[in-house]
C-alpha positions in Angstrom: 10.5 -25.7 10.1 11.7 -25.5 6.2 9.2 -23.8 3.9 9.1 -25.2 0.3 8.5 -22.0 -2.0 7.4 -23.9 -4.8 5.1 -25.6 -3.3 3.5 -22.3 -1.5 3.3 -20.8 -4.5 1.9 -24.3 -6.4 -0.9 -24.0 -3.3 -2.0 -20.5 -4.0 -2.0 -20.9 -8.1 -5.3 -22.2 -8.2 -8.0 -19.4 -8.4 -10.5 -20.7 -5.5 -7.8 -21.9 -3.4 -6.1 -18.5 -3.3 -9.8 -17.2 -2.7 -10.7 -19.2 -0.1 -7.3 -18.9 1.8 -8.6 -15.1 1.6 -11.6 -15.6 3.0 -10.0 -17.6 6.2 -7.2 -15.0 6.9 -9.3 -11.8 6.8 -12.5 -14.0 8.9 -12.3 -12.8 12.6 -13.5 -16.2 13.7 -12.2 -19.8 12.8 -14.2 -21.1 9.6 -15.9 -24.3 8.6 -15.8 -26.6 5.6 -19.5 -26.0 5.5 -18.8 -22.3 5.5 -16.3 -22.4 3.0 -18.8 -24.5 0.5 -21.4 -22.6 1.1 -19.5 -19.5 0.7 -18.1 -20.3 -2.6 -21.0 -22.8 -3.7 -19.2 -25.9 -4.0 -19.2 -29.2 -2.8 -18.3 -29.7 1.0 -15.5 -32.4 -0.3 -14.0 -30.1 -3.1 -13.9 -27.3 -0.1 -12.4 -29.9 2.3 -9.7 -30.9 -0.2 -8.8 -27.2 -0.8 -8.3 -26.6 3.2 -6.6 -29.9 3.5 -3.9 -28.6 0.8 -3.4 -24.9 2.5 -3.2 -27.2 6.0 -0.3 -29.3 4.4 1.7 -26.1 3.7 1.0 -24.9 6.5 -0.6 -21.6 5.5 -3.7 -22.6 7.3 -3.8 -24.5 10.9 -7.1 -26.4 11.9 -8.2 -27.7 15.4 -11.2 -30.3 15.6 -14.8 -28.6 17.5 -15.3 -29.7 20.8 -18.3 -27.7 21.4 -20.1 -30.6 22.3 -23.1 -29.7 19.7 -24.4 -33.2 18.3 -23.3 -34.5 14.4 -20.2 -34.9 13.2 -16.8 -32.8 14.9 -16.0 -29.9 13.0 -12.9 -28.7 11.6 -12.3 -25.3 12.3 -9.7 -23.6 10.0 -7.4 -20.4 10.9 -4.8 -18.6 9.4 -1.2 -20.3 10.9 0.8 -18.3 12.7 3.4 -19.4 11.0 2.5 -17.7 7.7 4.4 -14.4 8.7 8.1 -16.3 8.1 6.6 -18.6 4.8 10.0 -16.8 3.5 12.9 -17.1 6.2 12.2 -19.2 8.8 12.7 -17.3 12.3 14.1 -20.5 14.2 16.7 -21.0 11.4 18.0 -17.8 9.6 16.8 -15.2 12.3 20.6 -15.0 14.1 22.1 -15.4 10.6 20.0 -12.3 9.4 21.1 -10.0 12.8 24.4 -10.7 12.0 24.0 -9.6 8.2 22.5 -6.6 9.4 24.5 -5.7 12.3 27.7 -6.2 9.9 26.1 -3.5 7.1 25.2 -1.1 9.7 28.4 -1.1 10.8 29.8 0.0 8.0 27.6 3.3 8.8 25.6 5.2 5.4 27.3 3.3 2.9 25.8 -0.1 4.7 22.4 1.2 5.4 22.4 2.1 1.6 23.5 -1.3 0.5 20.5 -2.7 2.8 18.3 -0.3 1.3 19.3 -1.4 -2.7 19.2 -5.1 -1.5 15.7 -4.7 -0.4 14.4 -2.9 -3.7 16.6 -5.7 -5.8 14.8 -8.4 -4.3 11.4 -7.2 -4.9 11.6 -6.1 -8.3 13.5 -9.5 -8.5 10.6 -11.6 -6.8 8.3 -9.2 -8.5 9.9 -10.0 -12.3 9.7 -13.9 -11.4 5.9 -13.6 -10.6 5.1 -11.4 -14.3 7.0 -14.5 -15.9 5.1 -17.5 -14.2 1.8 -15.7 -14.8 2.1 -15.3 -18.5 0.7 -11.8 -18.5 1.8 -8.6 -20.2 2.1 -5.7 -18.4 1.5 -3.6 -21.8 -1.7 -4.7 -22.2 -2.9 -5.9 -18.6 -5.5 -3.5 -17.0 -4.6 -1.8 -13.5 -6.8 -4.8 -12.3 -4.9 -7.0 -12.8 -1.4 -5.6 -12.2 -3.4 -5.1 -8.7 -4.4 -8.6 -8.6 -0.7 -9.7 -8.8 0.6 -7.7 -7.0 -2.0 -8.8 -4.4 -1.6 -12.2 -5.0 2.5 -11.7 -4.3 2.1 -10.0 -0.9 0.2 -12.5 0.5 2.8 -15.3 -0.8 4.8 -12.9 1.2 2.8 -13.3 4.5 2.4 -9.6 4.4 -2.1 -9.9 4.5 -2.2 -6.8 2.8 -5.3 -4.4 1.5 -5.0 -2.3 -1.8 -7.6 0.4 -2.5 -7.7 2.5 -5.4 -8.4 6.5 -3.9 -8.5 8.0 -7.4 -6.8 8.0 -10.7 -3.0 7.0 -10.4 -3.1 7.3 -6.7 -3.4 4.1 -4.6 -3.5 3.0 -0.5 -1.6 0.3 1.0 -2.1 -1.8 3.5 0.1 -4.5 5.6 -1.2 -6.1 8.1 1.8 -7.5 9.6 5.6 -8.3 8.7 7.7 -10.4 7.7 10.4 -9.1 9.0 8.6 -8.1 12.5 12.0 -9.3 14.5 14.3 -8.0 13.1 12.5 -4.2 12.8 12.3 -4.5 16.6 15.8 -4.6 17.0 16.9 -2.4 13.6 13.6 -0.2 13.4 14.7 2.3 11.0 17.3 0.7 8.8 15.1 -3.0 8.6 11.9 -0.7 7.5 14.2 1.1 5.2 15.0 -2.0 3.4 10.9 -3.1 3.6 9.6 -0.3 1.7 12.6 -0.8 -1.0 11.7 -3.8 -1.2 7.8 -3.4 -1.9 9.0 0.2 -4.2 10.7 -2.7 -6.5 7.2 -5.1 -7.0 5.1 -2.1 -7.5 7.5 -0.3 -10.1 7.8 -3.3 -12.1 4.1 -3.5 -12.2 3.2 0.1 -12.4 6.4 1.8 -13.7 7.4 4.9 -11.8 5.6 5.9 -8.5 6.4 7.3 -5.0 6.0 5.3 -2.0 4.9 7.1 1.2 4.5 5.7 4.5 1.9 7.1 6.3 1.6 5.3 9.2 3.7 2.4 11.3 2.8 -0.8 13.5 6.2 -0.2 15.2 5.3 3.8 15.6 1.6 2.1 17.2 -0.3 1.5 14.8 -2.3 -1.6 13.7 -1.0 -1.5 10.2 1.6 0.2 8.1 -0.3 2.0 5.6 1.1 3.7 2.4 -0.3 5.6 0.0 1.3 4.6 -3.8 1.4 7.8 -6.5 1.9 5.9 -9.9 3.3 8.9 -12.5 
C-alpha cells in the first residue's frame, strides 16, 4: 500500500490530533471515542472526526465491539501496524532496499561509510524540512520545543519514541520500534549504523553538536533501543 507523506504529515499538524494519536499508540488497550472525548474534554463528534482522519491514513486501525454489552457498538481504535513502514512501504521497496544495501556493502568500508553519510544526510535533511514547515527559529526556540519537534518528527517516522531530559545538556532516547526492522535483521550492524546517522542529523540540526550513544538494542534483546544524547 502507497503512503502519501503529505497527507501524514497534514494529519498530525493539528495540535489535538497529534495528541490524541499519542494517547492511542502509548494506551495498552484499544481506546473509545468516549475515552478520547472525555480524555481531552471535547465533544464525542469532534473526537470521532479526529479518529476517522488518523483511520483514513491509516496511522490508526479500528474494529467495531462485539462485546455484546447493550447501546450502541463501539469503535475501538489501535495503533496500525502498519505505521512502522509510513516511509517505505515493505511490500514495495523492501527487495529494492536489500539490493541497495547488499551492493554498498559490497564495496567493503568505503560502502558501509557511504551508508552511514546517507543515513545522517537524510535526517538532517528531513530534519531541516520540518524547522521550515513549522515556522520556528531555532535561535530563539526553548529546548521545549526543539524537543517537541523533534518528537513530533519521530513519530511521523513510525519510530514511537520517548525523550526525557536527565539533567542539563544531557538527554535519553527512546525508540520503540523501527522502521527499518527488516532490513537490520538481515544487515544488523551496517543497517543500525546508518539509523543512528540518521537520527545524529535531526538532533544536531535541532540541538547543534552532541554525541549519540546507544545504550541498549532491540536486536541485541532488548525492548527498546535507548540512547542517551550529550548536547555540547
Amino acid at each position: 500500500m502507497d503512503y502519501d507523506a503529505h497527507k501524514l504529515t497534514s494529519a498530525l499538524a493539528d495540535p489535538t490530533r497529534f495528541s490524541i494519536y499519542q494517547f492511542v499508540a502509548y494506551s495498552k488497550d484499544p481506546i473509545t471515542v468516549q475515552e478520547v472525548a472525555d480524555h481531552f474534554s471535547i465533544h464525542p463528534n469532534v473526537a470521532r472526526l479526529h479518529l476517522t482522519k488518523l483511520e483514513d491514513v491509516h496511522l490508526l486501525t479500528a474494529v467495531t465491539d462485539k462485546s455484546g454489552k447493550g447501546g450502541r457498538p463501539s469503535r475501538l481504535y489501535s495503533l496500525s501496524d502498519q505505521v512502522v513502514s509510513l516511509q517505505f512501504p515493505p511490500r514495495d521497496y523492501q527487495l529494492l532496499a536489500d539490493i541497495a544495501i547488499e551492493s554498498l556493502l559490497s564495496l567493503g568500508e568505503a560502502g558501509k561509510a557511504a551508508l552511514i553519510n546517507m543515513g545522517h544526510r537524510i535526517g538532517t535533511e528531513m530534519a531541516k524540512r520540518a524547522v521550515a514547515q513549522s515556522g520556528i527559529q531555532l535561535k530563539t526556540a526553548t529546548m521545549d520545543d526543539k524537543l517537541n519537534l523533534i518528537h513530533r518528527l519521530v513519530v511521523a517516522q513510525g519510530l514511537k519514541p520517548d525523550i526525557e531530559v536527565l539533567s542539563d545538556g544531557v538527554l535519553r532516547f527512546r525508540v520503540n520500534n523501527c522502521t527499518f526492522s527488516d532490513s537490520a535483521k538481515k544487515y544488523t550492524s551496517s543497517v543500525c549504523h546508518m539509523h543512528n546517522a540518521l537520527l545524529m542529523g535531526i538532533f544536531e540540526t535541532y540541538l547543534g553538536k552532541i554525541e549519540l550513544r546507544e545504550d541498549e538494542s532491540m536486536l541485541g534483546g532488548c525492548r527498546s533501543c535507548n540512547y542517551t544524547v550529550i548536547q555540547y
